[in-house]
C-alpha positions as MATLAB code, in Angstrom:
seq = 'XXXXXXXXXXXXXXXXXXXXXXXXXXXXXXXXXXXXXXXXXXXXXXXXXXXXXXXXXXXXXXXXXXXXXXXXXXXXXXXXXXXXXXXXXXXXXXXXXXXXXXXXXXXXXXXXXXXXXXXXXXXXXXXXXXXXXXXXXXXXXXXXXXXXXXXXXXXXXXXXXXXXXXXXXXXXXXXXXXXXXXXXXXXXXXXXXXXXXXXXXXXXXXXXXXXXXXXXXXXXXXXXXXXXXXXXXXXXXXXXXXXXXXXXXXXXXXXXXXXXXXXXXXXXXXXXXXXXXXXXXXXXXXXXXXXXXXXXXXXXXXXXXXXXXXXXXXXXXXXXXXXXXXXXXXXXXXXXXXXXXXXXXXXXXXXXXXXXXXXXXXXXXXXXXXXXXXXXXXXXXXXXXXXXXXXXXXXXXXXXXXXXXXXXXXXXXXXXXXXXXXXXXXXXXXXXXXXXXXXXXXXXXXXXXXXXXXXXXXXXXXXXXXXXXXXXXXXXX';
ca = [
     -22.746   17.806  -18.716;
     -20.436   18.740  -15.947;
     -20.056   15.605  -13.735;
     -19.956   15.468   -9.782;
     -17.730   13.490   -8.638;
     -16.946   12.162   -5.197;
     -13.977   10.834   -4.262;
     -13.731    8.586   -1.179;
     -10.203    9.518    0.959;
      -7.493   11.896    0.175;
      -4.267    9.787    0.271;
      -2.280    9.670   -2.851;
      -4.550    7.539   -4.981;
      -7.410   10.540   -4.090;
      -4.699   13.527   -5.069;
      -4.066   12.056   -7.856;
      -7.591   11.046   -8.858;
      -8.162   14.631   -8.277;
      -5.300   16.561   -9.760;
      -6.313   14.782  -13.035;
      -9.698   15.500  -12.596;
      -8.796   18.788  -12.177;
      -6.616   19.147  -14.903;
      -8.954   17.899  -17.713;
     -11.332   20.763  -16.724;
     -13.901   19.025  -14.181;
     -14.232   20.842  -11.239;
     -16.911   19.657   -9.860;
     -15.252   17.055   -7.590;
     -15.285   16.665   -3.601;
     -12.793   14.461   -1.074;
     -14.358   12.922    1.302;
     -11.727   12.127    4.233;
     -12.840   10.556    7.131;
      -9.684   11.673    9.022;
      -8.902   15.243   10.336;
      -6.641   15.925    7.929;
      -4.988   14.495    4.277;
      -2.350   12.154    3.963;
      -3.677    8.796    3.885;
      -1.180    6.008    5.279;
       1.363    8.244    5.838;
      -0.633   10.789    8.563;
      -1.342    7.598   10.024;
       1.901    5.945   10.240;
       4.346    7.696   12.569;
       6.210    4.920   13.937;
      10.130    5.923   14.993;
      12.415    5.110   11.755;
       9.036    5.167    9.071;
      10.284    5.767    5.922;
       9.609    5.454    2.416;
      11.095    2.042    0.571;
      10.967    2.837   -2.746;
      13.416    6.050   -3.430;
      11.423    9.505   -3.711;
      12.301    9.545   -7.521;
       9.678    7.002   -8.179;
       7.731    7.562   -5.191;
       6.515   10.904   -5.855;
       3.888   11.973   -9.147;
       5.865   12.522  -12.348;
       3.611   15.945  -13.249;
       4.958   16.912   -9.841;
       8.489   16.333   -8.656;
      10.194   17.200   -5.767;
      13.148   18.880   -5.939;
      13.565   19.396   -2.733;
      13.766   15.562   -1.420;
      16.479   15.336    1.345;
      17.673   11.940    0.489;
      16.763    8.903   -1.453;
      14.345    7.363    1.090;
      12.788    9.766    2.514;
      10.896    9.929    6.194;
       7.387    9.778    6.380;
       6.689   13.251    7.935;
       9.099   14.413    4.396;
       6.674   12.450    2.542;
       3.260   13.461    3.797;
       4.873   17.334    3.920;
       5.204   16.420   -0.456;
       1.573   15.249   -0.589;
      -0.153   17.956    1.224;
       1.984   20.976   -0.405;
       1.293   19.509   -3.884;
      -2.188   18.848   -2.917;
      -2.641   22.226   -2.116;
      -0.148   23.613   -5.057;
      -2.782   21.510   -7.703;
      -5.973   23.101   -5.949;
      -7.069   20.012   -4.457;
      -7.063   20.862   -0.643;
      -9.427   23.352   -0.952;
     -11.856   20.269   -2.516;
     -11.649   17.865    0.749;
     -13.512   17.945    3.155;
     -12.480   16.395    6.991;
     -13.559   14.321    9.570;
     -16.474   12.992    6.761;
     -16.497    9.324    7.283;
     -18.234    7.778    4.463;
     -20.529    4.737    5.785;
     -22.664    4.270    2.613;
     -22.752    4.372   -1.319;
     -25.775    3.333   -3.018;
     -26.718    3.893   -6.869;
     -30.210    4.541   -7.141;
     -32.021    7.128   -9.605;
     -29.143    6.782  -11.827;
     -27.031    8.586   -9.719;
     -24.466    7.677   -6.257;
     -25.924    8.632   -2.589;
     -23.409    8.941   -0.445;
     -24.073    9.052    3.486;
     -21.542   10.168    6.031;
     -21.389    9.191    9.538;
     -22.165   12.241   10.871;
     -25.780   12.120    8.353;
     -25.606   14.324    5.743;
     -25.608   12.963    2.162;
     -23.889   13.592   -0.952;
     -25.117   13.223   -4.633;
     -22.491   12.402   -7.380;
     -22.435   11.225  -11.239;
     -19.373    9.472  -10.858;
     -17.716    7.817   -7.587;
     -14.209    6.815   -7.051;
     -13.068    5.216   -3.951;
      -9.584    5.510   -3.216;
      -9.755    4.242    0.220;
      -6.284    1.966   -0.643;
      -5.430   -1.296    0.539;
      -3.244   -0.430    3.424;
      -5.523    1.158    5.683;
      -7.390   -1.058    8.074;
      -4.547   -2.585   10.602;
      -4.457   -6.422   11.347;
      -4.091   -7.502   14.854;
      -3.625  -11.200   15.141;
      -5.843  -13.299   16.908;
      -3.689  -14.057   20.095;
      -5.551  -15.760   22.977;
      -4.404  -13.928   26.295;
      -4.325  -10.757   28.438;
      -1.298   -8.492   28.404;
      -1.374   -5.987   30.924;
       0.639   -3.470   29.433;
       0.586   -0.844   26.452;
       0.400   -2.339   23.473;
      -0.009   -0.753   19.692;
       0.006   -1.329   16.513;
       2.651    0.241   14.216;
      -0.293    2.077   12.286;
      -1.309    3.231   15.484;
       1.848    4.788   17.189;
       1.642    7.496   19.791;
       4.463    9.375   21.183;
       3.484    8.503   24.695;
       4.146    5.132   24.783;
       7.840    3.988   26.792;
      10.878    3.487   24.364;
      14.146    4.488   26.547;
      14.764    1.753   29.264;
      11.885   -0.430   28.097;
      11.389   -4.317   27.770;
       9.753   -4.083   23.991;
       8.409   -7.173   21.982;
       7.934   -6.483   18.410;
       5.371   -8.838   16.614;
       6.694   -9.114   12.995;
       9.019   -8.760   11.101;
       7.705   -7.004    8.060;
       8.099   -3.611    6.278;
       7.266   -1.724    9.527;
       9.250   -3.829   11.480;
      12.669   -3.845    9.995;
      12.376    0.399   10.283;
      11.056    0.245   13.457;
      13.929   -2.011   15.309;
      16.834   -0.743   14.283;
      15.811    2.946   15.027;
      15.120    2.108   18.416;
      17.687   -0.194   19.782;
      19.799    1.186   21.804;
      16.892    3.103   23.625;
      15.409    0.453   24.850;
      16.756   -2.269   27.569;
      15.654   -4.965   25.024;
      14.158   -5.940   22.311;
      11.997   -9.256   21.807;
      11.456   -9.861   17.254;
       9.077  -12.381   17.279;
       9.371  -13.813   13.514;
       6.882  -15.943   11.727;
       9.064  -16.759    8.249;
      11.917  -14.036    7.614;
      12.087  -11.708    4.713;
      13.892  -11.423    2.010;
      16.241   -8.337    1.949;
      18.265   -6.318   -0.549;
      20.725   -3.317    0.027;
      19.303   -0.308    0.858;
      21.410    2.216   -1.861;
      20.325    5.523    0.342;
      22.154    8.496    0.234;
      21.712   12.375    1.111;
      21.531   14.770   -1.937;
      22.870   18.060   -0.700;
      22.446   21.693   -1.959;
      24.478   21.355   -5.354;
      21.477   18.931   -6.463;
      18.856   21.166   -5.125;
      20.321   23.998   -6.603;
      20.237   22.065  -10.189;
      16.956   20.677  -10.066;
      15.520   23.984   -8.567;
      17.161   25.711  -11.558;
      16.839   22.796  -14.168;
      14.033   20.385  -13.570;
      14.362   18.639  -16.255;
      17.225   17.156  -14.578;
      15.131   15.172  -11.740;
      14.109   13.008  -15.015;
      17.184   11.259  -14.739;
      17.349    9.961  -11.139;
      14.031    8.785  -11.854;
      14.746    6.545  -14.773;
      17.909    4.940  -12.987;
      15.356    4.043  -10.570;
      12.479    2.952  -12.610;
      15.566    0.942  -14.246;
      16.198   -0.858  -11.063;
      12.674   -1.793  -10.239;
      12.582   -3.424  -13.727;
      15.495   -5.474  -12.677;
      13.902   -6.551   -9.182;
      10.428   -6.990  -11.000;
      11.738   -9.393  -13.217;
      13.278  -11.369  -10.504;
       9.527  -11.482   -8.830;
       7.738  -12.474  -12.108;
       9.777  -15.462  -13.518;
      12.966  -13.631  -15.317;
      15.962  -16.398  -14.517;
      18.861  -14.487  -14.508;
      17.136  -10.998  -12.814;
      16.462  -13.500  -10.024;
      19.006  -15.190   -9.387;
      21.204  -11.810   -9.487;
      18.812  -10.755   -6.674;
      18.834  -13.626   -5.042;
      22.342  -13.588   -5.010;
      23.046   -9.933   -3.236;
      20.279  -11.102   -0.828;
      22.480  -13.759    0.316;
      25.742  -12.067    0.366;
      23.964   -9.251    2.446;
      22.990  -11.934    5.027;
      26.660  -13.739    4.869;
      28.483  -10.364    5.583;
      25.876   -8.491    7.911;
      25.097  -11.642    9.726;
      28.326  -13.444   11.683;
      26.845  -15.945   13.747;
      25.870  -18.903   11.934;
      23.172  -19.821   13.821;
      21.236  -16.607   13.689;
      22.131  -16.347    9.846;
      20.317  -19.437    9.407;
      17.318  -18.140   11.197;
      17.062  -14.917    8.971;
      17.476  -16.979    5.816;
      14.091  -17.319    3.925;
      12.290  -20.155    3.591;
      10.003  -19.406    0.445;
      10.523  -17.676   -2.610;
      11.112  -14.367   -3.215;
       8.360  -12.401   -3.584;
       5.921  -14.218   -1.182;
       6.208  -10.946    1.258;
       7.773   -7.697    0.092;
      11.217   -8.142   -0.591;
      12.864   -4.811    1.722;
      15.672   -2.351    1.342;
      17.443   -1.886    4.490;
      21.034   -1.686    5.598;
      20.053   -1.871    9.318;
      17.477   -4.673   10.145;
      20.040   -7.658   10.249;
      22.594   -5.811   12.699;
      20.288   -5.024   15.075;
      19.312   -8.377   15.257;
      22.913   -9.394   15.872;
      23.248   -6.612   19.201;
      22.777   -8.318   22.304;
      20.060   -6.177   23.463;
      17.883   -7.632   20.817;
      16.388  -11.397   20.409;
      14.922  -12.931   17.687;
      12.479  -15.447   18.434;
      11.098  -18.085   16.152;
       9.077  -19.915   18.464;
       5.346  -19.695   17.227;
       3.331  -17.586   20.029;
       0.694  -19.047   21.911;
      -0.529  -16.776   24.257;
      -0.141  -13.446   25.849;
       0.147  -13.181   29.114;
       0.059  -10.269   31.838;
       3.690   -9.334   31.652;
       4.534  -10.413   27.740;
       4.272  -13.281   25.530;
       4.496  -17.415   25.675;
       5.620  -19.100   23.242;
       5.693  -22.401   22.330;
       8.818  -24.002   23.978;
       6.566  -22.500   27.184;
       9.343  -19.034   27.931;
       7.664  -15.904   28.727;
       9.167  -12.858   27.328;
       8.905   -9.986   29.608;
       7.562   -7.019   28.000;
       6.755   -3.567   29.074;
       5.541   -2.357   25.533;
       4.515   -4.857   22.795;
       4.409   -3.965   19.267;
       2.100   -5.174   16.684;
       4.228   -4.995   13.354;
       1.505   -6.900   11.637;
       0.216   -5.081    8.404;
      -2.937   -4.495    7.358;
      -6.350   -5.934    5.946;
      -5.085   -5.561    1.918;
      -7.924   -8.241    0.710;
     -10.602   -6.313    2.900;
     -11.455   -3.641   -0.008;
     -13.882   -0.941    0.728;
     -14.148   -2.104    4.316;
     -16.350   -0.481    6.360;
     -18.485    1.199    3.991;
     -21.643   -0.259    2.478;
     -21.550   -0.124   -1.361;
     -25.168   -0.936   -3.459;
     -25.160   -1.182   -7.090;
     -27.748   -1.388   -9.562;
     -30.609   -3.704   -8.398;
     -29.895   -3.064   -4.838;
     -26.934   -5.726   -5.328;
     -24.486   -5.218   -2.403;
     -20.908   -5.011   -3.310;
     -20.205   -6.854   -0.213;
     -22.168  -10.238   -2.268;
     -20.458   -9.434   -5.618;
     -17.231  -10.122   -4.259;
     -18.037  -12.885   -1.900;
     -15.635  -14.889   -3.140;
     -12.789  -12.328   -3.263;
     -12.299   -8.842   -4.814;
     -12.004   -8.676   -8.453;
     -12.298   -5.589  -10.878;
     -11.831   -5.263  -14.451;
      -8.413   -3.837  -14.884;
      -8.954   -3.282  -11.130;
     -10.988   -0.525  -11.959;
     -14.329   -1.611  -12.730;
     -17.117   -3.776  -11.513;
     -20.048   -4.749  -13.083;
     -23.536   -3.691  -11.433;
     -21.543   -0.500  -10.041;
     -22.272    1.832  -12.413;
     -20.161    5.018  -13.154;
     -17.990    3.544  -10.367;
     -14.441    3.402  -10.714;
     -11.698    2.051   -8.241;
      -8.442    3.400   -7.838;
      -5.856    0.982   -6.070;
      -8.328   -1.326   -6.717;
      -8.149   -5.109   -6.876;
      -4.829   -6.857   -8.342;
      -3.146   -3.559   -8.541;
      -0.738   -3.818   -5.917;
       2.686   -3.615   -6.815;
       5.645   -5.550   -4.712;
       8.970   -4.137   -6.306;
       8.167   -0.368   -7.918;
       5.970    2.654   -6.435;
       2.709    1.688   -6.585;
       2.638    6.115   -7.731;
       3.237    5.008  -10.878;
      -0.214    2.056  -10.904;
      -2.047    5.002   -9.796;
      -1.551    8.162  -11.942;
      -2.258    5.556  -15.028;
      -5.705    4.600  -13.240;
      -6.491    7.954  -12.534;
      -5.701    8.687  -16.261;
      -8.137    5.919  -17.173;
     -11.029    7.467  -15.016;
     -10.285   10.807  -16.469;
     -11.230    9.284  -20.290;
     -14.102    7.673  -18.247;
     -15.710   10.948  -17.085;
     -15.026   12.467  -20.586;
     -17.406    9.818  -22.079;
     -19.988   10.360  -19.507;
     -19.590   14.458  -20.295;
     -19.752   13.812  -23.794;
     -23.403   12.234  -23.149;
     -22.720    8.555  -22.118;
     -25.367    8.566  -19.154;
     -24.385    5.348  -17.689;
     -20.531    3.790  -17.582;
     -21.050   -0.011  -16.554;
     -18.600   -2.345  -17.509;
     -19.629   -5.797  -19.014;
     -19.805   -8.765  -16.788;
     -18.401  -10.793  -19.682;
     -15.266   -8.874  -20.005;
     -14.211   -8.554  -16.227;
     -14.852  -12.011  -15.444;
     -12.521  -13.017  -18.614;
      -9.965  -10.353  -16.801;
      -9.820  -11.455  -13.872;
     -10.187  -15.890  -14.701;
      -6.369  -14.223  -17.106;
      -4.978  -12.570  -13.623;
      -5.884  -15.569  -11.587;
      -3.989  -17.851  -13.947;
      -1.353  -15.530  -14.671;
      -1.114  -15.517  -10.351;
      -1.231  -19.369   -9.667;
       1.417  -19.892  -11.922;
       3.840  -17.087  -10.459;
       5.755  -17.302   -7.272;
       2.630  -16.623   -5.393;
       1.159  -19.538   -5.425;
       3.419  -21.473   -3.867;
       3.628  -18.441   -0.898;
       1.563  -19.508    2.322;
      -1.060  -17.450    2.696;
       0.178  -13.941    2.529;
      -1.760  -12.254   -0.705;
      -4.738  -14.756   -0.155;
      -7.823  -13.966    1.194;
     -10.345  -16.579    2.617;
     -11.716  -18.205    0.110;
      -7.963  -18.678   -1.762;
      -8.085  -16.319   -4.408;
      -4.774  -13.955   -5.005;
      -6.678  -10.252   -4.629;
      -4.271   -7.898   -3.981;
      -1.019   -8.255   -6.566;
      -0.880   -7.782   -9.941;
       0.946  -10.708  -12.199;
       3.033   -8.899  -14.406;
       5.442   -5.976  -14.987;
       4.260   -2.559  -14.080;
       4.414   -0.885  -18.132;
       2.242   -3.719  -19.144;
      -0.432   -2.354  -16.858;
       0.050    1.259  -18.246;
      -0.393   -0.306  -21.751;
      -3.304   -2.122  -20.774;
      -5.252    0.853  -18.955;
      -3.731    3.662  -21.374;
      -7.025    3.263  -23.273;
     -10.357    2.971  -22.603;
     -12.045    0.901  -24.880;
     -15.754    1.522  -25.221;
     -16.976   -1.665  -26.222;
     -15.844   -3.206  -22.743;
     -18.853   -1.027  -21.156;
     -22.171   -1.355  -22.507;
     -25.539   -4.052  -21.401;
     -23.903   -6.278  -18.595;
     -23.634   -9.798  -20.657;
];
């Protein structure tokens, strides 16, 4: 039995889904992309000053490095120019197809239907979305009218007014702390409006000229090593995130020194400083974000927003900030999985009532009624200190000894109710006694539940997924 396979979105977690796919010798396997063209988050993010913030080392796939990188932290156009030449380099371009925006899944006959938007359906053994977490853009709910452009960082288009504007960024996440710095100085002013600040850490960036690219070009071996320092240096900042004492309070201690010595006035130092733990949002790498908050053509507001209004945004205190651009730095829908497309297991059991309560999959792979269905960047995968690469070239691994099974004569691949509800009742408690659970609100969805992060250190999740044990799948019980 050759398999088809479809595979929902061609980011990275789809290329590399695909590549090992590929690799293992099925090549039956399609991309769906509901987009015009590959790339996932980064096609869609094009924001001035977008970068990667984890160094290209990490961030790229280890059976295809880069020796071409131009610096640490690479841009995003850098980036999405890696994906799609590997993509293409592995044979996977020529297996998506564009502009096919999936709007239903249903297992019926012992097989996946997939329906497109445009109507034309799609019949596949196996199904793997790897839609991601970080594509569906939050706006917040903000009563008011503003009259002028406004856009979400996800959203950016080179139209919109920069040099000589009034610009209020809402946020002051990932997005935001690129964003600012890149274009102050263009613009009259800049409004921040901050709910809680984040937690920041050096940004160790650096060019590597043509002496490196002449090395790794001639020895690749050699890119090995910049990639261990690295994976070195997310162990240090992961242990800070999951409990290690002295890890954290090492980080916690260059976090504060950045702030003493980037930030002179006392009174906007104090502002910056975090309230929660670390970890509660993503800690950032940047060398920039606090001195442009200290330049007095930008403002940093802490005054909760209550409205927008024609010409900007009221705040509580009752100022309007003029704005001629306002600028939603507000992430994204990450508890939302699968949103947008209507998944039906066996039964005719929507996916949508499985997880009423909150997303869950075993290993953050599997569900149970969803036969031969199997999630990459699923559930409680989501990594906040190393490349989240690395979470999915181990899942996509996993599938791969998945598929073999169902070659080898398996029929059906269902994972046992009994052992992905005892998965995820060990992440939740492993979650609500990390640092999360004392955060606000930020990895919770609505009914409470922790959906998006995973607990521990990222090699205990390759140990855990390295193997796929059959007696996990079998009679749901």
């Amino acid at each position: 039995m050759n398999p088809r396979i479809v595979i929902i979105g061609a980011g990275f977690g789809g290329i590399a889904a695909a590549a090992a796919l590929l690799k293992a010798g099925f090549d039956d396997v399609v991309l769906l992309e509901k987009a015009s063209s590959i790339g996932g988050v980064w096609r869609d993010n094009t924001y001035p000053g977008c970068a990667c913030d984890v160094p290209a080392p990490l961030y790229s796939y280890s059976f295809a490095p880069n020796p071409a990188w131009s610096r640490r932290f690479p841009a995003h156009d850098e980036i999405l120019a890696y994906l799609r030449s590997t993509a293409s380099a592995l044979g996977v371009s020529s297996r998506v197809r564009v502009n096919a925006d999936v709007v239903s899944a249903e297992w019926t006959g012992g097989r996946w239907i997939v329906t497109i938007r445009d109507g034309s359906v799609l019949e596949a053994d196996v199904l793997v979305p790897a839609v991601g977490q970080l594509g569906n853009p939050v706006l917040p709910p903000i009563p008011g009218t503003f009259e002028g452009p406004a856009v979400h960082t996800a959203r950016w288009r080179d139209d919109l007014p920069i040099d000589g504007a009034r610009i209020g960024v809402i946020g002051t996440g990932a997005s935001a702390i690129q964003l600012v710095p890149t274009i102050a100085g263009r613009a009259a002013h800049i409004t921040v409006f901050q709910r809680t600040p984040p937690w920041t850490l050096p940004r160790p960036d650096r060019r590597y000229g043509a002496g490196r690219h002449f090395a790794y070009g001639r020895v690749p071996a050699l890119m090995r090593l910049p990639r261990a320092g690295v994976w070195a240096m997310t162990v240090v900042t992961g242990r800070a995130l999951t409990g290690g004492r002295v890890a954290g309070a090492f980080v916690r201690t260059v976090s504060r020194a950045q702030r003493r010595l980037q930030v002179r006035d006392a009174a906007l130092r104090a502002q910056v400083t975090p309230d929660e733990p670390m970890g509660c949002k993503r800690v950032l790498f940047t060398n920039r974000w606090l001195p442009a908050l200290s330049r007095p053509d930008v403002s940093l507001i802490t005054e909760k927003i209550v409205e927008t209004t024609p010409s900007g945004v009221r705040t509580a205190d009752g100022v309007v900030h003029q704005c001629d651009l306002l600028v939603y730095a507000t992430g994204f829908a990450a508890t939302d999985f699968l949103a947008g497309i209507t998944v039906t297991g066996r039964d005719g059991r929507p996916l949508a009532k499985e997880w009423a309560t909150g997303a869950y999959a075993h290993l953050g792979i599997a569900v149970p009624g969803f036969p031969n269905l199997f999630l990459m960047y699923g559930p409680n995968t989501n990594t906040g200190n190393t490349s989240v690469l690395y979470f999915m070239e181990h899942q996509a691994a996993y599938i791969v000894q998945a598929v073999r099974r169902l070659s080898a004569g398996a029929g059906v691949l269902e994972v046992r109710r009994s052992v992905a509800a005892a998965f995820d009742q060990e992440i939740q408690a492993r979650l609500a006694r990390s640092v999360w659970t004392s955060c606000r609100s930020w990895y919770r969805n609505a009914a409470g539940r922790i959906v998006t992060n995973w607990p521990g250190m990222a090699a205990e999740y390759r140990r855990r997924v390295a193997r796929l044990n059959p007696s996990d799948y079998g009679p749901s019980s």
